[in-house]
C-alpha positions in Angstrom: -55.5 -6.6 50.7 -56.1 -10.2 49.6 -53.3 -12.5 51.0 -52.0 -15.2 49.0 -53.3 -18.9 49.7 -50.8 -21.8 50.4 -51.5 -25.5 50.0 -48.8 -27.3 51.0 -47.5 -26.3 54.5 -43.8 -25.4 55.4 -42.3 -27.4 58.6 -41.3 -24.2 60.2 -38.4 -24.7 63.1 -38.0 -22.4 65.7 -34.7 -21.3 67.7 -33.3 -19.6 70.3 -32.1 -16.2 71.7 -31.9 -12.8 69.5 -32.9 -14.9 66.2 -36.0 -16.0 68.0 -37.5 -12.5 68.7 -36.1 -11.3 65.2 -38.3 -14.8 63.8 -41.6 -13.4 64.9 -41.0 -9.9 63.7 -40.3 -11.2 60.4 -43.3 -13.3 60.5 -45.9 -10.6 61.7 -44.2 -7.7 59.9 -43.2 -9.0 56.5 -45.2 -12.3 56.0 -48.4 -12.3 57.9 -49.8 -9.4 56.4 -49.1 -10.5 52.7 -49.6 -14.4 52.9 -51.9 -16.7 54.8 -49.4 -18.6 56.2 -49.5 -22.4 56.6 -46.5 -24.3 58.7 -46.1 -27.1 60.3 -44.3 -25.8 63.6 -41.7 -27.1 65.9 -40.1 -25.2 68.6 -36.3 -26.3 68.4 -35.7 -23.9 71.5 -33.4 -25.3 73.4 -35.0 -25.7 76.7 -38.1 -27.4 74.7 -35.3 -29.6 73.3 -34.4 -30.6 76.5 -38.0 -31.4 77.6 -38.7 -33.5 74.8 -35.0 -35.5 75.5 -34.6 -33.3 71.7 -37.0 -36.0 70.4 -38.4 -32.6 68.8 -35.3 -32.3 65.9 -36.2 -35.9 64.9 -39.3 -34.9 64.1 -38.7 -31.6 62.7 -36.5 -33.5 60.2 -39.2 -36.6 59.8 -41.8 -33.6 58.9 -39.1 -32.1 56.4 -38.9 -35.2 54.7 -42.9 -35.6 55.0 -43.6 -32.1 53.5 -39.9 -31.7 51.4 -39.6 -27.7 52.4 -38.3 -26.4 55.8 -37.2 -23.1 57.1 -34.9 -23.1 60.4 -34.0 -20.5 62.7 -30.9 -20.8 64.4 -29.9 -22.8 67.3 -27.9 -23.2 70.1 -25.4 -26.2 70.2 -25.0 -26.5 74.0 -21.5 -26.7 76.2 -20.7 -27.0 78.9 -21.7 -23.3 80.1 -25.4 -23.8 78.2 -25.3 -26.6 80.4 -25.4 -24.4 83.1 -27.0 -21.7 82.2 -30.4 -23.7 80.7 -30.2 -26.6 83.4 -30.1 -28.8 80.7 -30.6 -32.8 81.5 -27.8 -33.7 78.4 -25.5 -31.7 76.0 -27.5 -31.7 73.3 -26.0 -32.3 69.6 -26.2 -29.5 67.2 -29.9 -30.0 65.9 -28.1 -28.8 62.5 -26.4 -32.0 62.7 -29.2 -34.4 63.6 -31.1 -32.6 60.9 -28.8 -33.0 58.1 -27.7 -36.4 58.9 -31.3 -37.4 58.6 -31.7 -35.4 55.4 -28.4 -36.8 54.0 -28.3 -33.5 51.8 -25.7 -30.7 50.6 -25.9 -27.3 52.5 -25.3 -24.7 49.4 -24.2 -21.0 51.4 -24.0 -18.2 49.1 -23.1 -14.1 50.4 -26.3 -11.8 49.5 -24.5 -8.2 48.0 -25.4 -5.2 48.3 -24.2 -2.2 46.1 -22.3 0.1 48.7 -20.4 -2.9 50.7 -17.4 -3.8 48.6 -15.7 -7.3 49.7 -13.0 -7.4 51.8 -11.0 -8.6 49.6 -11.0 -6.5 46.5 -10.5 -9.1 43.4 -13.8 -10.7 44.3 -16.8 -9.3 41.6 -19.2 -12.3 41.9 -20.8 -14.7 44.8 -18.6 -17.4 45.9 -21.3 -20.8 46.3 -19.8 -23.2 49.2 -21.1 -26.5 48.7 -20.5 -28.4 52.4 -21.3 -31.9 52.9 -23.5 -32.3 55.8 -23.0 -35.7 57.2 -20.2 -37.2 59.7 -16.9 -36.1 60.4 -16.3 -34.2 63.2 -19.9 -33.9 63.9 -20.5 -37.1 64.1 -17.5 -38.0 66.4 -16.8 -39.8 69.3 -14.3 -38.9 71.7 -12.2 -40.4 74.8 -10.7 -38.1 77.8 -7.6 -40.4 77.9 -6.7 -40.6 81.6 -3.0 -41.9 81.4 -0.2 -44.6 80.0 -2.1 -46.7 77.4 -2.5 -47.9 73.5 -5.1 -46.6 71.8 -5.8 -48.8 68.7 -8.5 -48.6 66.0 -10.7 -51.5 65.6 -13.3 -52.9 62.8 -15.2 -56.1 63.5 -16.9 -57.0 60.4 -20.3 -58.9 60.5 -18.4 -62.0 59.6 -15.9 -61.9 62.1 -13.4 -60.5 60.4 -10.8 -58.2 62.6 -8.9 -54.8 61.1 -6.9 -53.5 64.2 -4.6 -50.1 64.0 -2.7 -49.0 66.6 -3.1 -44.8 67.1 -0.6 -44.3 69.2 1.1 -45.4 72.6 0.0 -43.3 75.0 2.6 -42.2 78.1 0.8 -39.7 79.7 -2.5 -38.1 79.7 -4.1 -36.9 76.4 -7.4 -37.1 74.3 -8.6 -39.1 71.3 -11.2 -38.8 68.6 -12.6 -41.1 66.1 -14.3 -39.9 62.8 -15.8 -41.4 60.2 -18.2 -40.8 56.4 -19.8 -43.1 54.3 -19.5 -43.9 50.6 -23.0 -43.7 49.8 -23.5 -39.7 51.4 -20.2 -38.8 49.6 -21.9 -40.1 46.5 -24.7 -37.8 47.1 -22.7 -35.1 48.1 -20.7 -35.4 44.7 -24.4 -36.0 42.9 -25.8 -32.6 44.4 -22.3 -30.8 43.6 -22.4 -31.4 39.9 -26.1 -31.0 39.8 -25.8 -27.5 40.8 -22.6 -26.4 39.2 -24.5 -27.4 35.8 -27.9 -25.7 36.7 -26.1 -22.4 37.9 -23.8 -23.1 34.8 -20.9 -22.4 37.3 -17.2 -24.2 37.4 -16.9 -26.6 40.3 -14.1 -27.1 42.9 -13.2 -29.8 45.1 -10.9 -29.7 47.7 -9.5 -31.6 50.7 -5.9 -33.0 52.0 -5.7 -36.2 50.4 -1.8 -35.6 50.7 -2.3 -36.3 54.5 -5.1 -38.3 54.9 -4.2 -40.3 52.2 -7.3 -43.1 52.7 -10.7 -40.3 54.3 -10.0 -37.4 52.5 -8.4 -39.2 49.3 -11.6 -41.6 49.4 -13.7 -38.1 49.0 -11.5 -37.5 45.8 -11.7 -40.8 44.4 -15.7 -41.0 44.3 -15.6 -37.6 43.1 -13.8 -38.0 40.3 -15.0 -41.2 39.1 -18.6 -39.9 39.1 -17.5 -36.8 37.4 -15.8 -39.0 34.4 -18.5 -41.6 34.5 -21.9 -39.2 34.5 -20.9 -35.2 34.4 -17.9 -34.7 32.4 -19.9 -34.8 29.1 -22.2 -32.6 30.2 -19.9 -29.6 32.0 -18.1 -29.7 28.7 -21.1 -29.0 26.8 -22.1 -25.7 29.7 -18.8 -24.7 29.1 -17.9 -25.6 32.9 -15.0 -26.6 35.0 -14.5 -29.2 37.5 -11.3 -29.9 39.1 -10.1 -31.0 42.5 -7.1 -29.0 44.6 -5.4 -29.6 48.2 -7.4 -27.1 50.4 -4.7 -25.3 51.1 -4.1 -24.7 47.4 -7.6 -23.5 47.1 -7.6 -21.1 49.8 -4.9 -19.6 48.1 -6.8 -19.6 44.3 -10.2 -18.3 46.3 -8.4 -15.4 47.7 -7.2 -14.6 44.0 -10.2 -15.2 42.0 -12.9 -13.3 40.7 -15.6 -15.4 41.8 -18.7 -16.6 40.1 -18.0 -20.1 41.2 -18.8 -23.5 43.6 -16.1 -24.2 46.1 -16.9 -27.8 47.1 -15.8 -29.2 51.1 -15.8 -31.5 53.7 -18.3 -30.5 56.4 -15.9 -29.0 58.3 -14.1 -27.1 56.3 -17.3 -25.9 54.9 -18.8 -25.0 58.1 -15.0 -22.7 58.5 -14.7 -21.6 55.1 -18.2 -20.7 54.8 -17.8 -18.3 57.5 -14.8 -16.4 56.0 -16.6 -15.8 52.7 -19.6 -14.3 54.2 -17.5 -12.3 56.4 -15.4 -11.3 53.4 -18.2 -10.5 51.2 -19.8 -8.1 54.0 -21.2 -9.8 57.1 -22.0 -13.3 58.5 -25.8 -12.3 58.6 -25.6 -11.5 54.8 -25.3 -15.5 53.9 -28.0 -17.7 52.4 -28.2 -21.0 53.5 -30.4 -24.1 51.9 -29.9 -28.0 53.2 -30.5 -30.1 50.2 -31.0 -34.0 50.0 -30.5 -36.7 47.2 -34.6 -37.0 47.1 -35.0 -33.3 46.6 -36.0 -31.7 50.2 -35.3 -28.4 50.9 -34.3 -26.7 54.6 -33.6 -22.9 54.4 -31.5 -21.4 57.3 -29.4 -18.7 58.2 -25.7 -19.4 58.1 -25.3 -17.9 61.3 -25.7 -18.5 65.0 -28.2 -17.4 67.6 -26.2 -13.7 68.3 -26.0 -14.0 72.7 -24.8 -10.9 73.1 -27.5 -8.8 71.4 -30.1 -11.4 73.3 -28.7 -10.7 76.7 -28.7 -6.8 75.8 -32.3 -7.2 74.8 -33.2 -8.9 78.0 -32.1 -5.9 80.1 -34.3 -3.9 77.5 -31.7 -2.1 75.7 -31.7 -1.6 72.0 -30.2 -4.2 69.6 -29.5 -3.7 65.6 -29.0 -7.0 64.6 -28.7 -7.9 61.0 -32.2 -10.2 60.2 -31.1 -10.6 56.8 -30.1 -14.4 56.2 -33.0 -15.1 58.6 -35.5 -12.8 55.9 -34.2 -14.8 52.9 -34.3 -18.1 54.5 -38.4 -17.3 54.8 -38.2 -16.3 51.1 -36.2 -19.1 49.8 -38.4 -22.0 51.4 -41.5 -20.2 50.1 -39.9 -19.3 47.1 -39.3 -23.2 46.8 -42.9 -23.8 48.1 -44.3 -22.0 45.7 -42.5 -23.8 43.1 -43.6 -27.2 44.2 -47.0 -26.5 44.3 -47.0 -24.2 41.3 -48.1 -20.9 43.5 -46.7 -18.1 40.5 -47.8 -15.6 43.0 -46.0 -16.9 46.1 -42.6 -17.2 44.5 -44.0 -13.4 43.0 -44.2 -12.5 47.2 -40.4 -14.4 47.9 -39.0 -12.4 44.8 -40.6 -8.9 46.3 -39.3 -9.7 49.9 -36.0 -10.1 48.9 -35.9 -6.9 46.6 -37.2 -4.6 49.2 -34.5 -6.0 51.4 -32.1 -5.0 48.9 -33.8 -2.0 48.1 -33.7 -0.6 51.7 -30.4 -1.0 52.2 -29.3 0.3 49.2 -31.8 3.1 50.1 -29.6 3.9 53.3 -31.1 2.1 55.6 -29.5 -0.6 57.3 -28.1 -2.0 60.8 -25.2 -1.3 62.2 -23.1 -4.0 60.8 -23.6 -2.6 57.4 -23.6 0.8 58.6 -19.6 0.4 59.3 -18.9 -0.9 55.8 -21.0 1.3 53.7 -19.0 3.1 51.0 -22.0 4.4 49.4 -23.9 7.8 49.7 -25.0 9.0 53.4 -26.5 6.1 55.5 -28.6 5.6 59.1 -27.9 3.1 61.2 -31.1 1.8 63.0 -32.8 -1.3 65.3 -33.6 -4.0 64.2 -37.0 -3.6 64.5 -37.1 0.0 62.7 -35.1 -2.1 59.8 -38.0 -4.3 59.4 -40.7 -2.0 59.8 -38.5 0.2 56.4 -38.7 -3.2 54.9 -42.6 -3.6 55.4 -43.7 -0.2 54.5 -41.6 -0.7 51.1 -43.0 -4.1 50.6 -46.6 -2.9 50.9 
């Protein structure tokens, strides 16, 4: 069989643990045979991070930005037990951060459904899109162990000299601190990429952080918002027929639990990264998320939105069998060359990303999935198998 020819290559980023061996299977059961595969390859392992002093993530992102599609496997953000364990030389940041703080982009998750896993919660008929800014707050922190009786105070020195000082607090005993900041120019973008998508999905758009509490960093995140909306969107979501409007989070948890669905759920990068999680995990199943990092410039990074899965790696290590869910990991690979294929105006590879993720479908729907489906199914009779069987039903339906 002829394979299809790429031009452009993809930066392809590498990971760790059970995602890592499920990468390769993907790649020599469902991609190698049907396209002749160009990437640009970095190995964001984690003890290849370390070797490099994670000079490696800056270039995988450099690359991105060089060749504007990515796909990423997952990672692991080290602690202090990866520490340990990997005789690491630093605790690494998250490579997701470093990554999307260089991109300056908008992560857009959205579940993947299945007919025969119903949502968890049972007013939900449509895909819930979180939108999650990906730069700063808590991710791009600094923190203090404070040792004892003290002020903490908050300090600005301009460039001119000029002095803002806020006390914290007063300190009597032992305690920690954190400082946290954003900046006006990747909330912009943020709000930019937000309303973008809302109007090309032709989907209402919500906002939401605690403004109430936070009345200057969260409320500055509503102000830029909404003057963007009034001064360069509003005309045009009223035309789609669209929605934008902006709620306390806690409010919108409350609305997202009642809804429908069928819309864009806007957040701060934490509370993305959070609610992100309990949507997929709602819908069906962490591994049933897609996952694309998108900047103001228009680069693309496909990813899964979940982590490395430890405990399936450390059973595979002793040689035992695994079923882990490759799904998000399957339609990160057909979403970047989906996107490839778009930019270089390949018909037949966005054909081959279109047919990936159907016979994914298809074989589940078929009855064959891995165990984490297997427990939810509520369709006719289903077998539970390995991962590697799953892919191998995939591949022979593919072909």
């Amino acid at each position: 069989m002829e394979k299809i020819e790429m031009t452009t290559p993809l930066v392809e980023m590498d990971g760790d643990e059970m995602t890592r061996v499920l990468w390769k299977d993907i790649k020599d059961l469902l991609i190698h045979p049907f396209v002749e595969l160009k990437t640009e390859y970095y190995d964001l392992g984690l003890p290849h991070r370390d070797e490099t002093n994670d000079q490696v993530t800056i270039d995988s992102a450099n690359a991105t930005k060089k060749y504007g599609v990515a796909v990423k496997c997952a990672t692991i953000t080290p602690n202090a037990q990866r520490m340990t364990e990997y005789n690491l030389h630093e605790m690494w940041k998250s490579p997701n951060g470093t990554i999307r703080a260089m991109l300056d982009g908008t992560v857009f998750r959205a579940p993947i459904l299945v007919s025969g896993v119903k949502p968890t919660v049972r007013t939900w008929q449509a895909p819930i899109t979180i939108a999650r800014h990906a730069y700063g707050d808590v991710y791009r922190n600094v923190e203090i162990d404070v040792p004892g009786t003290g002020k903490a105070e908050l300090v600005f020195t301009g460039e001119d000299g000029q002095e803002i000082r806020q006390t914290i607090f007063n300190f009597k005993g032992p305690g920690i601190l954190q400082g946290v900041h954003n900046l006006d120019a990747s909330i912009s973008s943020f709000a930019h990429a937000c309303f973008q998508y809302a109007l090309s999905v032709k989907q209402d758009l919500w906002f939401s952080t605690k403004d109430t509490i936070s009345k200057t960093y969260d409320h500055t995140f509503k102000d830029i918002f909404q003057e963007i909306y009034d001064s360069t969107y509003k005309a045009q979501f009223e035309t789609a027929g669209i929605e934008y409007f902006y709620t306390l989070i806690d409010d919108a948890v409350a609305r997202v639990v009642r809804s429908k669905g069928g819309f864009i759920w806007a957040c701060k990068n934490y509370d993305g990264d959070v609610m992100s999680d309990m949507i997929a995990t709602a819908f069906g199943s962490l591994a049933m998320m897609t996952s694309v990092l998108v900047s103001p410039d228009g680069k693309f990074e496909y990813e899964a939105a979940h982590g490395t899965v430890t405990r399936h790696y450390y059973r595979y290590l002793k040689g035992e069998e695994t079923s882990t869910n490759p799904v998000a990991t399957i339609f990160a690979w057909s979403g970047a060359l989906r996107k490839r294929g778009e930019m270089d105006n390949l018909p037949d590879l966005m054909a081959f990303a279109d047919k990936l993720e159907k016979a994914t479908i298809d074989t589940i729907e078929a009855g064959v999935m891995t165990k984490d489906l297997a427990i939810m199914w509520e369709g006719s009779e289903c077998t539970a198998v390995n991962s590697r069987a799953f892919l191998e039903a995939i591949a022979t339906r593919l072909a």
